[in-house]
C-alpha positions as a Markdown table, in Angstrom:
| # | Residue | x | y | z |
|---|---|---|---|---|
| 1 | Unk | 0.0 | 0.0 | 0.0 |
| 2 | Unk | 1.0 | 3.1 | -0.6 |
| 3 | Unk | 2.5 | 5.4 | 2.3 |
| 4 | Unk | 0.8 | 8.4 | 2.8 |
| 5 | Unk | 1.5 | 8.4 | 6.7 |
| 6 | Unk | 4.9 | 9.0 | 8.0 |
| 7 | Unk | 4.3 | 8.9 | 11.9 |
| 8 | Unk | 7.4 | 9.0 | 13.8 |
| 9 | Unk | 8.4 | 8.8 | 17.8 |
| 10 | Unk | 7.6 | 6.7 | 21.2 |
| 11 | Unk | 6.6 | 3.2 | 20.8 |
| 12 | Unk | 6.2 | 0.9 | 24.0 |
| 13 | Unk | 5.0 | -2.1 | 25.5 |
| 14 | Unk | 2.0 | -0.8 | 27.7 |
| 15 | Unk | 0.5 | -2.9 | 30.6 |
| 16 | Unk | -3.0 | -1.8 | 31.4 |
| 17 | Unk | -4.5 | -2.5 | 34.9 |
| 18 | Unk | -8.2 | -1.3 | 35.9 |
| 19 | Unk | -8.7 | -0.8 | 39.9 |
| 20 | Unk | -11.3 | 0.5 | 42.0 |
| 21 | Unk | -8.9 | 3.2 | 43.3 |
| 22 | Unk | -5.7 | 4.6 | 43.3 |
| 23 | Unk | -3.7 | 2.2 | 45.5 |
| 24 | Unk | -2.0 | 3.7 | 48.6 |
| 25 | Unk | 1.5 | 3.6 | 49.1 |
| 26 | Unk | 2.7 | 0.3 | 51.0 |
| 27 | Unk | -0.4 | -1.5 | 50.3 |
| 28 | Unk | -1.5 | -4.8 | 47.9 |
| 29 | Unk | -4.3 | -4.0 | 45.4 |
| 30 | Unk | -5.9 | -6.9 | 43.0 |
| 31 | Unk | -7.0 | -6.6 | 39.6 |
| 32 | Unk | -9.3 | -9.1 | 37.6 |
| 33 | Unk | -7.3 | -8.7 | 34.1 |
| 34 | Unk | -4.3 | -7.0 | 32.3 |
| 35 | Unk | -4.2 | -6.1 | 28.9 |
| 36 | Unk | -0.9 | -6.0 | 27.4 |
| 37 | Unk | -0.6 | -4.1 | 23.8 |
| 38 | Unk | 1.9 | -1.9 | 22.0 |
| 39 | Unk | 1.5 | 2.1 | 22.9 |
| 40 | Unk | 3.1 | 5.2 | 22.6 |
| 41 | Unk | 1.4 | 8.9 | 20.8 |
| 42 | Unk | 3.1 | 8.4 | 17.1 |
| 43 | Unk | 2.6 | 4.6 | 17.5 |
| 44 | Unk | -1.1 | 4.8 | 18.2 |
| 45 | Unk | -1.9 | 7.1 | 15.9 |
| 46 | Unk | 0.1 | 5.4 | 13.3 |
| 47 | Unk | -2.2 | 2.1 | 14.3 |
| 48 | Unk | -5.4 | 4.3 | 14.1 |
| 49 | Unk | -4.9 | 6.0 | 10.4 |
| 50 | Unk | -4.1 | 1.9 | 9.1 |
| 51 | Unk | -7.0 | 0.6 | 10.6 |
| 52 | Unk | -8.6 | 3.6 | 8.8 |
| 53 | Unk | -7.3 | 2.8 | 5.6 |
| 54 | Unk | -4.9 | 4.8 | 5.4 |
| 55 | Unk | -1.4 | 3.6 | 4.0 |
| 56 | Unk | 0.6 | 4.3 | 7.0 |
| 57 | Unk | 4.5 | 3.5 | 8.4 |
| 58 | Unk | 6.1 | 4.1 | 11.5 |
| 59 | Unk | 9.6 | 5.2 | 12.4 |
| 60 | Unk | 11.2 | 5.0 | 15.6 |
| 61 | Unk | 13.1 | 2.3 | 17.6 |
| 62 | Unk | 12.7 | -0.9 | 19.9 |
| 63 | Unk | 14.8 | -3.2 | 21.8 |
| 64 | Unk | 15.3 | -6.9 | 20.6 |
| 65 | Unk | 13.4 | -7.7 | 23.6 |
| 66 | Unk | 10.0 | -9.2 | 24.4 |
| 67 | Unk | 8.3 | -5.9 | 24.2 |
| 68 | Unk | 10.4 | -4.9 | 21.4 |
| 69 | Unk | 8.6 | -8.2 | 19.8 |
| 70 | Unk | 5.3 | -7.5 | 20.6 |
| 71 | Unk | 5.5 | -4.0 | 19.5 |
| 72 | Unk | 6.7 | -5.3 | 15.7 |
| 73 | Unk | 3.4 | -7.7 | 16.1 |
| 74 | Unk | 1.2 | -5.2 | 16.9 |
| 75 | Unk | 2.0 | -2.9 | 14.4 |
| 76 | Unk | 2.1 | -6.1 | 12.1 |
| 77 | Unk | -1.1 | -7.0 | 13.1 |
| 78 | Unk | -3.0 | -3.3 | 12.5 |
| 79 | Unk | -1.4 | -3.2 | 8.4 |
| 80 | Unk | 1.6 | -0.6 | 10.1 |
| 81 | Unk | 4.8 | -0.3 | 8.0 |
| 82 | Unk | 7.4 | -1.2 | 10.1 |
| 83 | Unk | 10.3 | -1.0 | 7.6 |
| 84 | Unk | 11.9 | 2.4 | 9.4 |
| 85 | Unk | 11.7 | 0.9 | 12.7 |
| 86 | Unk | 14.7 | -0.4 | 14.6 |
| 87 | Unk | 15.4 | -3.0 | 16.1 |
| 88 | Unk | 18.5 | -1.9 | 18.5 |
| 89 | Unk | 20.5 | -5.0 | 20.1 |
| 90 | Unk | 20.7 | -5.4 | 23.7 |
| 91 | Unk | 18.7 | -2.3 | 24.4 |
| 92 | Unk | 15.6 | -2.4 | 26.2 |
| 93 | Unk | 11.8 | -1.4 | 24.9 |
| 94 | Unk | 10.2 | 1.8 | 26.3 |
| 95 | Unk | 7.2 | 0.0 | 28.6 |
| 96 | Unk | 4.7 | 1.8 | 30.4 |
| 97 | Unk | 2.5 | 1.1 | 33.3 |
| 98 | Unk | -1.0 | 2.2 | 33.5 |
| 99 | Unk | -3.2 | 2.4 | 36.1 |
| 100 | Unk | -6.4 | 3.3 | 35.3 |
| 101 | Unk | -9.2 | 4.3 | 38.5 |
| 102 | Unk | -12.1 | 2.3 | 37.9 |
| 103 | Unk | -14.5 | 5.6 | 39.2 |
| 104 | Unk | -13.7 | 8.0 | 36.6 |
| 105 | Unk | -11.7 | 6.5 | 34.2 |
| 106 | Unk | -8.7 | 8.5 | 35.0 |
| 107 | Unk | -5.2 | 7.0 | 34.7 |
| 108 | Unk | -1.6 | 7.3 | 36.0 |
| 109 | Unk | 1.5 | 6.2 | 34.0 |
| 110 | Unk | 4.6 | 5.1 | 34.9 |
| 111 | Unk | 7.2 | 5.1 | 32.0 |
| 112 | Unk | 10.4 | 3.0 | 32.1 |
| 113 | Unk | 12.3 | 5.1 | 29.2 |
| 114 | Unk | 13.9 | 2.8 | 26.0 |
| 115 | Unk | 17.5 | 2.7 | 26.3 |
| 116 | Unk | 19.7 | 3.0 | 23.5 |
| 117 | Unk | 20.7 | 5.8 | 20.6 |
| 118 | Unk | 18.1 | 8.1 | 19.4 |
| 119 | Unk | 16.6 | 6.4 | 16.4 |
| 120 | Unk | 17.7 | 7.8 | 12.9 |
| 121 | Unk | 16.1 | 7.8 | 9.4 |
| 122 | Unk | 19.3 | 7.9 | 7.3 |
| 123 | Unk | 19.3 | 6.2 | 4.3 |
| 124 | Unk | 16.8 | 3.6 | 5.2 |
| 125 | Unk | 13.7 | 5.6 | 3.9 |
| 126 | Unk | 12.5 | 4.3 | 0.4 |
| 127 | Unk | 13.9 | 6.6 | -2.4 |
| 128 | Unk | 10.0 | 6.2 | -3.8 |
| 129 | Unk | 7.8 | 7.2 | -1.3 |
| 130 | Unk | 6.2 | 10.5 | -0.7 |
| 131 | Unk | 4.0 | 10.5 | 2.3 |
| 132 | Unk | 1.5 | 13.6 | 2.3 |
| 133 | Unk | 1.7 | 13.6 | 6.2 |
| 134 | Unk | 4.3 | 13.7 | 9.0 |
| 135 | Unk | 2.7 | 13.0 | 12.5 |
| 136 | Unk | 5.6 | 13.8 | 15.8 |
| 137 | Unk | 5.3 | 13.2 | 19.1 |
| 138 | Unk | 8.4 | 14.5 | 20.0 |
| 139 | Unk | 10.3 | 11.7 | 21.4 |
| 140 | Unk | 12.7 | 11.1 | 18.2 |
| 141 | Unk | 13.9 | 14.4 | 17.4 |
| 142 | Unk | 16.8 | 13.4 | 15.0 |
| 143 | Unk | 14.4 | 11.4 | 12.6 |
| 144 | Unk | 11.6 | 14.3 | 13.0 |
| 145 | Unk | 14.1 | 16.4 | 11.6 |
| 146 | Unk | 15.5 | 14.1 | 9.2 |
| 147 | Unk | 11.8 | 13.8 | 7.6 |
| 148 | Unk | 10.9 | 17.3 | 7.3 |
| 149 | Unk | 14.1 | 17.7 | 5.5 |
| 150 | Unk | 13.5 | 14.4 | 3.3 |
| 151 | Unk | 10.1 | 15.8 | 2.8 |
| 152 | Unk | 9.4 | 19.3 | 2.3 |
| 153 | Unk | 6.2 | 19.0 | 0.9 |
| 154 | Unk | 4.2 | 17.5 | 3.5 |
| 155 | Unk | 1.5 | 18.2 | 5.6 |
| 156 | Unk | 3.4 | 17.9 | 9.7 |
| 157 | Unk | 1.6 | 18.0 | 12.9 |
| 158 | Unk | 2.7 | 18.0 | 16.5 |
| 159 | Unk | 1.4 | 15.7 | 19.6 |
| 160 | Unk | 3.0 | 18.3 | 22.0 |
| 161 | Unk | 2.0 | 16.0 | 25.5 |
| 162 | Unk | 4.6 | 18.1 | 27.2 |
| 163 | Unk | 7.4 | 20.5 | 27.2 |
| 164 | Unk | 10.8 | 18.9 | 26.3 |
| 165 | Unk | 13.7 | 18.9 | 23.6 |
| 166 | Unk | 11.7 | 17.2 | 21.5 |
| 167 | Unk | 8.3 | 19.2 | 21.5 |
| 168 | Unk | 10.1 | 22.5 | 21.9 |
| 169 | Unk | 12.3 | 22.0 | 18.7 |
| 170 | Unk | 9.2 | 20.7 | 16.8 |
| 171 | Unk | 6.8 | 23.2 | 18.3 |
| 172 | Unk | 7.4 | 26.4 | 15.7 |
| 173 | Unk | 8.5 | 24.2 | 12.4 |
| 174 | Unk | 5.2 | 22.3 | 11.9 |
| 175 | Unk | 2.2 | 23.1 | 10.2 |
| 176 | Unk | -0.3 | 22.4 | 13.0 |
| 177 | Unk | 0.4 | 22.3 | 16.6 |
| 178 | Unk | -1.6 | 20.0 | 18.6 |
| 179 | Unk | -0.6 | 20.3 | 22.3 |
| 180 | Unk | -2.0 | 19.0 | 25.5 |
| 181 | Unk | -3.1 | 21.3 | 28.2 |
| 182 | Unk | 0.1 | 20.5 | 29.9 |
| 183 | Unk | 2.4 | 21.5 | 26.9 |
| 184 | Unk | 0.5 | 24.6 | 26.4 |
| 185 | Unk | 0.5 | 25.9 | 30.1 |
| 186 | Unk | 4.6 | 25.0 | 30.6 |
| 187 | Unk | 5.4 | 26.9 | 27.0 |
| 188 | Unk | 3.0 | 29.5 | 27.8 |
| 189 | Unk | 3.9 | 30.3 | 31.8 |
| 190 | Unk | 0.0 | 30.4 | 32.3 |
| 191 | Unk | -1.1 | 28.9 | 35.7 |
| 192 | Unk | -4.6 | 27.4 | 34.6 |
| 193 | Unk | -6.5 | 27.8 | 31.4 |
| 194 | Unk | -10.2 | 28.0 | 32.9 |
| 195 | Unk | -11.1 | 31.5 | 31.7 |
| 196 | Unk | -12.0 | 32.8 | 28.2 |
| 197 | Unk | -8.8 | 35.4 | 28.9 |
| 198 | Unk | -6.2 | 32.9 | 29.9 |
| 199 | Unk | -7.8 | 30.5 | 27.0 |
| 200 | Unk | -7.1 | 33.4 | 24.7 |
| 201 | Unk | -3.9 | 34.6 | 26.2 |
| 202 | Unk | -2.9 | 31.1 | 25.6 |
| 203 | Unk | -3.4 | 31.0 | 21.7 |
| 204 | Unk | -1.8 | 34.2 | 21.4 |
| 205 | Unk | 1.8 | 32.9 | 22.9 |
| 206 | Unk | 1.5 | 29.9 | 21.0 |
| 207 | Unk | 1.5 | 31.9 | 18.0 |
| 208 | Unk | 4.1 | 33.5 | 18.9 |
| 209 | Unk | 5.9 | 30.1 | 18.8 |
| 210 | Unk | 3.8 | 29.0 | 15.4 |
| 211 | Unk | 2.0 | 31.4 | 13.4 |
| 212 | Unk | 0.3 | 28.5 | 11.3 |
| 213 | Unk | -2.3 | 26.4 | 13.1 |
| 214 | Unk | -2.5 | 26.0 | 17.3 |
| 215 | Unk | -4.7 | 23.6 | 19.0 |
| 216 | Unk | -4.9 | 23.4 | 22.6 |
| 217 | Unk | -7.0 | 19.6 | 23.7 |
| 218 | Unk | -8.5 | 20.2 | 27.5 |
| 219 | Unk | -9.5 | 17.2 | 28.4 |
| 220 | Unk | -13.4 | 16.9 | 29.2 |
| 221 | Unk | -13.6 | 20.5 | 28.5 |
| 222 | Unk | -12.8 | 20.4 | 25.0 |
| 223 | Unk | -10.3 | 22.1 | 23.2 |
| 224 | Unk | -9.5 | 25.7 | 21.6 |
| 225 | Unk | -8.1 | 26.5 | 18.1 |
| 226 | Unk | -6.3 | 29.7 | 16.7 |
| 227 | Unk | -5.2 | 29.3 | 12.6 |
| 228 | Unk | -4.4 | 33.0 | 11.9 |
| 229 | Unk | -8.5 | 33.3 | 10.8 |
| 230 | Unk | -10.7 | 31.7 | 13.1 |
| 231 | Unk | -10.0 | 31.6 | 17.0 |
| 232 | Unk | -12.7 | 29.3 | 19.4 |
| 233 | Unk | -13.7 | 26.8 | 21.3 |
| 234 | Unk | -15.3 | 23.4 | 20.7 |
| 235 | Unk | -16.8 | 21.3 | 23.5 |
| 236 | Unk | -15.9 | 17.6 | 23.9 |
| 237 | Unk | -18.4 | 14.9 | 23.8 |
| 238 | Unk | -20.5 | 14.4 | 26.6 |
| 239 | Unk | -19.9 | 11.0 | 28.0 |
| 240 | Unk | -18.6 | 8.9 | 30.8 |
| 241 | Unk | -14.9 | 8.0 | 30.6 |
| 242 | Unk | -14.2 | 4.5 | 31.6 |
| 243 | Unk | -10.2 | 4.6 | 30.1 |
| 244 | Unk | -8.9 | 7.9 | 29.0 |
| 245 | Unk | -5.4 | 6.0 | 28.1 |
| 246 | Unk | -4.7 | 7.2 | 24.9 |
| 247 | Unk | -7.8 | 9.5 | 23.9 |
| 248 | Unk | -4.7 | 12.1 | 23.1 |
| 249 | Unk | -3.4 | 9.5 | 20.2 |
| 250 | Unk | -7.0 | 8.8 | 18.9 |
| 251 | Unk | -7.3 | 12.8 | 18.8 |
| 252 | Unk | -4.1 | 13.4 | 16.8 |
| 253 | Unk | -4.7 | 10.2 | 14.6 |
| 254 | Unk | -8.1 | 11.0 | 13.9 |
| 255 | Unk | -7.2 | 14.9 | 12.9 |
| 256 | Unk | -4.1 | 13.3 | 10.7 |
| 257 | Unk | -6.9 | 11.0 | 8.6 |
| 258 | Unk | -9.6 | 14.4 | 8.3 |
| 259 | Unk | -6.2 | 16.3 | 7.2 |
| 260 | Unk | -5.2 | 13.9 | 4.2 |
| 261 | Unk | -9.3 | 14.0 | 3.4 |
| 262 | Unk | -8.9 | 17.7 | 3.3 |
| 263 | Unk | -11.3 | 18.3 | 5.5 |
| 264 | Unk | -11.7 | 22.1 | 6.9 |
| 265 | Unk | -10.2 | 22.7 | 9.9 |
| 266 | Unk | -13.4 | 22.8 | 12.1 |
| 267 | Unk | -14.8 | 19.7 | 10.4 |
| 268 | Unk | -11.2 | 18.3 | 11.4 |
| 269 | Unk | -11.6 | 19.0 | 14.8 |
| 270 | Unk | -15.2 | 17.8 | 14.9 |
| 271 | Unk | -14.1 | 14.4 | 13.9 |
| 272 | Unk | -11.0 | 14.0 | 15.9 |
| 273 | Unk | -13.5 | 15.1 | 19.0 |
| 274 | Unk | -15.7 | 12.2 | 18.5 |
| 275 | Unk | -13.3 | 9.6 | 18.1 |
| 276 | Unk | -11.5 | 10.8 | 21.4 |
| 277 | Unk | -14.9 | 10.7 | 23.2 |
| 278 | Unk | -15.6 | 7.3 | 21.9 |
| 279 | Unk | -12.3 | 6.2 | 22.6 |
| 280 | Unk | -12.2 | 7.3 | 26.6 |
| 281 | Unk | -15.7 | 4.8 | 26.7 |
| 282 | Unk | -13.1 | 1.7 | 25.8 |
| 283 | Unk | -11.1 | 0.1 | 28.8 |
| 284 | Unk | -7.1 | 0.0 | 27.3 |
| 285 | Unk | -4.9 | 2.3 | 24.6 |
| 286 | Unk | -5.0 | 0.7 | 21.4 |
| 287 | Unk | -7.9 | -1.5 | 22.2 |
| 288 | Unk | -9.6 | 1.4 | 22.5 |
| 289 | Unk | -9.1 | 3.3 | 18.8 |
| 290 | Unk | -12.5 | 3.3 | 17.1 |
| 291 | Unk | -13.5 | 2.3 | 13.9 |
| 292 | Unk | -14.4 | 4.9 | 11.1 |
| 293 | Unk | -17.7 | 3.8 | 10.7 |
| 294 | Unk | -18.3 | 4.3 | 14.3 |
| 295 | Unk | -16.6 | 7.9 | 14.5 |
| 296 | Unk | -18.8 | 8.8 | 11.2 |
| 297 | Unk | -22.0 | 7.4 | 12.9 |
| 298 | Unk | -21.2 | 9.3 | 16.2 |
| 299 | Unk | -20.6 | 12.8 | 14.7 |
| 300 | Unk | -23.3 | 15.8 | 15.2 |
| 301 | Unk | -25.5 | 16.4 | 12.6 |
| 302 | Unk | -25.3 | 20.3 | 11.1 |
């Protein structure tokens, strides 16, 4: 199939666990199951757009471990090109631990970082593709790089889940910024964006970082928008999270697949809303990415 998805950064074992509440410190909690699946922002939404039908690769790196192995499945498994993944020898696969509180589907991660070198596109990339999108998350700044050079004429978006090297290099040299709340209060210095003047005050400094297209995603409360035209807000659906694990990825995968439809901006955001809010009703990360039918069926009606 032909790639028309370059998404490029974390990829990780994850290891779900659903309890009744946050366990205290020094004590023994049970769960009744454990789903075990590939994760990681770039690798998620790389799985959603495939399952989507869209022609889709992935670049980043694993260890030639277990998890390492299961990623490659996974991605196997959901139609993912893996050929710009690595496999690095005797270094160990990114994992993360979730724990996810049964009474309001909120969840808490614990990441155990992949050692080895940053993962590198080089001359590994396939002289005859031409992907139409680039989707970072910020976690393999060398290859990010590397493609927007490689491939000037792409559409590139952001998954800005916090402030570091990765995200802050990335931030001003892609064609839509797409941050959590979290990135956007740590690049902006703003304390809380609850108000209609910090929302705005918000937008503005991200412009001043990129002038193209800002998105801010706020959780339950939605998410705002600035594209040098149109500045606003749109609510998020209303519905009762069981899992939010991963309802960022769903977001930015979804947006990626409206973007290579041409979809308006606002139509854009519509659909990337819906298939977050269906996504948090799902226990698990990539169990959780909808289908397209189900995203199309779920959208307001104009």
């Amino acid at each position: 199939m032909k790639v028309q998805a370059l998404c490029i950064g974390h990829a990780s074992g994850d290891l779900t666990m659903r309890l009744d509440a946050y366990p205290a410190e020094n004590s023994k909690a049970e769960v009744d199951a454990l789903i075990e699946a590939g994760g990681g922002p770039a690798a998620n939404a790389a799985c959603l757009l495939a399952s989507w039908g869209v022609g889709t690769a992935s670049a980043g790196a694993v260890g030639d471990d277990t998890y390492g192995r299961r990623v490659l499945d996974d991605f196997r498994a959901a139609g993912v090109d893996i050929s710009l993944v690595q496999v690095q020898p005797g270094e160990a696969t990114a994992v993360s631990f979730i724990l996810v509180n049964r009474a309001n589907g909120s969840r808490t991660i614990i990441n155990r970082r992949r050692s080895g070198p940053p993962a590198r596109l080089g001359a590994g990339v396939p002289g005859h593709w031409r992907p139409r999108l680039l989707l970072f998350d910020g976690h393999e700044l060398p290859a990010s790089l590397a493609a927007i050079q490689a491939f000037p004429d792409a559409l590139t978006m952001l998954d800005a889940g916090s402030l570091r090297e990765g995200t802050d290099a990335l931030a001003g040299r892609v064609d839509y910024l797409v941050c959590s709340e979290r990135f956007a209060r740590q690049a902006t210095g703003l304390s809380a964006l609850d108000s209609p003047d910090a929302r705005s005050q918000c937008l503005a400094r991200l412009r001043e970082r990129n002038p193209r297209t800002v998105v801010v995603t706020l959780g339950e409360r939605g998410l705002i928008y600035d594209d040098g035209r149109h500045t606003g807000h749109l609510p998020a659906m209303n519905v009762r999270p069981v899992d939010t694990t991963a309802a960022g990825d769903v977001f930015h995968g979804a947006m990626a697949f409206a973007l290579l439809q041409n979809m308006p901006l606002l139509q854009a955001l519509a659909l990337a809303t819906t298939a977050a809010g269906l996504s948090v009703q799902s226990p698990g990360g990539r169990a959780s990415i909808p289908t397209l039918a189900a995203v199309r069926a779920a959208m307001p009606r104009s």
